[in-house]
N, C-alpha and C positions, 0 to 999 in steps of 0.2 A: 242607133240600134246596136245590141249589142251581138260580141261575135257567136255563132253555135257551132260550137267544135263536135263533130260527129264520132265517136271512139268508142273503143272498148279498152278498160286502162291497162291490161294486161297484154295488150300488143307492142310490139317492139315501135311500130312506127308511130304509134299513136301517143306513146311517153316519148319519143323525140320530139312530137309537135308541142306536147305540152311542155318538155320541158324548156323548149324557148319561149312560152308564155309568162313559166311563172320566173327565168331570166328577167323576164323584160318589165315586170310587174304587172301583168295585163290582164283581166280578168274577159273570160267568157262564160258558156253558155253550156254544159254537159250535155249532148244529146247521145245517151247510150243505146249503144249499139248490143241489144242483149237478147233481140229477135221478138220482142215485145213491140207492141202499138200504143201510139200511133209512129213510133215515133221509125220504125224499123219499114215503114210502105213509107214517109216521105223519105228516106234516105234512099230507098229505091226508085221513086220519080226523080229523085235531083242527079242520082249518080249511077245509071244501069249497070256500070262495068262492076260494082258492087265491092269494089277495094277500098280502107278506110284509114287513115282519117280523110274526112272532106271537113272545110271550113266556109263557113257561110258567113258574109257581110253585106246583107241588107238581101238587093238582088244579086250579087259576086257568089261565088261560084267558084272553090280553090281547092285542087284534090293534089296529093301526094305530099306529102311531110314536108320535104325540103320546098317545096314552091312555098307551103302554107308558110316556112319561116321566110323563104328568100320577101313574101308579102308584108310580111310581118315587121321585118327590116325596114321595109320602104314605106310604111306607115307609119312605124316607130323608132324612129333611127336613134336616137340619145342612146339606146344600149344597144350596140350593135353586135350584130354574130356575123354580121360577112363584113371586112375590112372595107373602107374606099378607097386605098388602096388597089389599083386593079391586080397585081403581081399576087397581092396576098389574098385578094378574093380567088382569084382562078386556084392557089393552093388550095384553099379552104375547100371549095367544092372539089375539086378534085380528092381530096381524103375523106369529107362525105360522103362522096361515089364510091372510095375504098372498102370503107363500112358498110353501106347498104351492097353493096356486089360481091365482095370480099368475106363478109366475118356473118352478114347476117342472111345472103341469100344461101351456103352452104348450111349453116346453122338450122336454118328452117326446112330445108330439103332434108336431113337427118330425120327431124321430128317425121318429116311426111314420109320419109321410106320408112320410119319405127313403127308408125301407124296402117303402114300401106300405103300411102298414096303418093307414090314418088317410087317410079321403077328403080332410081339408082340403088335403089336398097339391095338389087340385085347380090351386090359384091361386097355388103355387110356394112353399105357405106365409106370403102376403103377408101374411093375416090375423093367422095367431100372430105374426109376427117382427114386427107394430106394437104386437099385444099386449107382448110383450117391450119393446122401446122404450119404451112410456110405464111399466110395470112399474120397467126404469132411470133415467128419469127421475125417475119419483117417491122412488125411493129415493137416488138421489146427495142431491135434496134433504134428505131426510129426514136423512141420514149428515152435513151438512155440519156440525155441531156438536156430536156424538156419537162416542162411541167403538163403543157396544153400541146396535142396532135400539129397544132400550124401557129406560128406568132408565141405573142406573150399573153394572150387571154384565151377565154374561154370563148367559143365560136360553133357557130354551125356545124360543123366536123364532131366537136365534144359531145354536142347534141345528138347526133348519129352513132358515137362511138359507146355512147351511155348503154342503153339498151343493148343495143348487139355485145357489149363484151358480157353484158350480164347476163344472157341465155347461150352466149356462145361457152362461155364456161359449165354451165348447165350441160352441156349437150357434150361437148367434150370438152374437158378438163386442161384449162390452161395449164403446161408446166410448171414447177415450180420454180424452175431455174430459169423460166424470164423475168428475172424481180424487177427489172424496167417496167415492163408490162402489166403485172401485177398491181405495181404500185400506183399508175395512171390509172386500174382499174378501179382501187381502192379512192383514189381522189374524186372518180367520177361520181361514184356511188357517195360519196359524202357531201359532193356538191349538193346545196341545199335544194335548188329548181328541180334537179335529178330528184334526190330524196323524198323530195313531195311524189312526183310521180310513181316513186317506187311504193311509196306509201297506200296511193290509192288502188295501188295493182293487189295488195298484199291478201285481201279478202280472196283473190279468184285464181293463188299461185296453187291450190290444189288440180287447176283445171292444166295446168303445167303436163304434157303425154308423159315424159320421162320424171316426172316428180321432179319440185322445188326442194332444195336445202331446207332445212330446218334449225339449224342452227349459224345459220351468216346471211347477208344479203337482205 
C-alpha cells in the first residue's frame, strides 16, 4: 500500500517531510490539506490535534515531520538522513530541534503576531526578531566550514534547515554579512529534493501574510 502523506506544500513542516521523500526516491500519496472533502474530515478522524503533515502506511499512523523521516529511515535506510552512527545521530537531531525551536518556531510567531494571532506582537516582535538574530548568528558560524549543518552529507537537519531558513528570511531578513549563512541557504534551496518541494509550494506563495519575493527563491 502506498504511503499518504497529509500536507499542504506551502507549509514549512510539510516540505521538510517531503523533502526526505524525494531524497530517498520514494514516492507517495498527496492528500491535501486545502479544507476540501473528503479528504479534509478523514484527516480529522485520523488526527484530532489537527497539526500536519500526518503520514499514513496502511494502518500506521505517523504525525510530525521529523518522526515521519526518523520512520522513513528505518524503512528506507540505503539513503540515510540520520547517521548509524549513534554520536552523529544525536548531533543530527539535536540541529533539527535547532531549526524547528530556533529559526522556525520565532519565524511563525512573527507571521502570527503580523496577523493578530500571537500576543508577542505586543512589542513589534522585538522579542522573536532577536531571537532570530542570535539564531543567524550562531549559525553563519557554525556554516563557516561546512557544507551540511552536522557531518559530510545532507541529513535530517538540512531537511529542517530547508524551509525555515526560507521563510525565516521572508519574515526577517538574513544579514548580508553572514555569507556563511547565506551560502548553506543558497545550497539548500538548490538542493534538488528541496527544489521539488519548493516547486510545488510555488502556486500558493501568494497566500504567504507578509508576501513572497518575486524575484529569488
Amino acid at each position: 500500500m502506498a504511503y499518504g502523506l497529509y500536507l499542504h506544500p506551502l507549509s514549512s513542516y510539510c516540505q521538510k517531510a517531503e523533502t526526505a521523500f524525494y531524497e530517498k526516491g520514494l514516492t507517495f500519496e498527496t492528500r491535501m490539506l486545502d479544507g476540501s472533502e473528503p479528504v479534509a474530515g478523514e484527516f480529522a478522524r485520523l488526527w484530532p490535534i489537527g497539526r500536519f503533515p500526518i503520514l499514513t502506511d496502511g494502518d500506521r499512523l505517523i504525525f510530525e515531520a521529523t518522526s515521519i523521516i526518523d520512520y522513513l529511515d528505518m524503512r528506507h535506510p540505503q539513503t540515510r538522513l540520520i547517521s548509524e552512527d549513534p554520536d552523529v545521530a544525536v548531533e543530527t537531531r539535536m540541529w533539527d530541534r535547532f531549526f524547528d525551536n530556533y529559526i522556525n518556531t520565532p519565524q511563525q510567531r512573527l507571521v502570527f503576531a503580523a496577523v493578530g494571532r500571537d500576543s508577542d506582537g505586543v512589542d513589534g516582535g522585538a522579542t522573536l526578531r532577536a531571537s532570530l538574530e542570535t539564531a543567524y548568528a550562531v549559525l553563519d558560524k557554525r556554516m563557516a566550514s561546512r557544507e551540511w549543518v552536522v557531518g559530510d552529507r545532507f541529513s535530517l537537519a538540512d531537511c529542517a534547515a530547508a524551509p525555515a531558513l526560507l521563510y525565516a528570511d521572508w519574515t526577517h531578513p538574513i544579514p548580508e554579512h553572514h555569507r556563511d549563512l547565506w551560502a548553506y541557504r543558497s545550497r539548500l534551496i538548490a538542493r534538488p529534493s528541496y527544489a521539488r518541494a519548493l516547486d510545488e509550494a510555488r502556486p500558493f506563495r501568494h497566500y504567504f501574510p507578509l508576501g513572497a519575493p518575486t524575484d529569488r527563491d
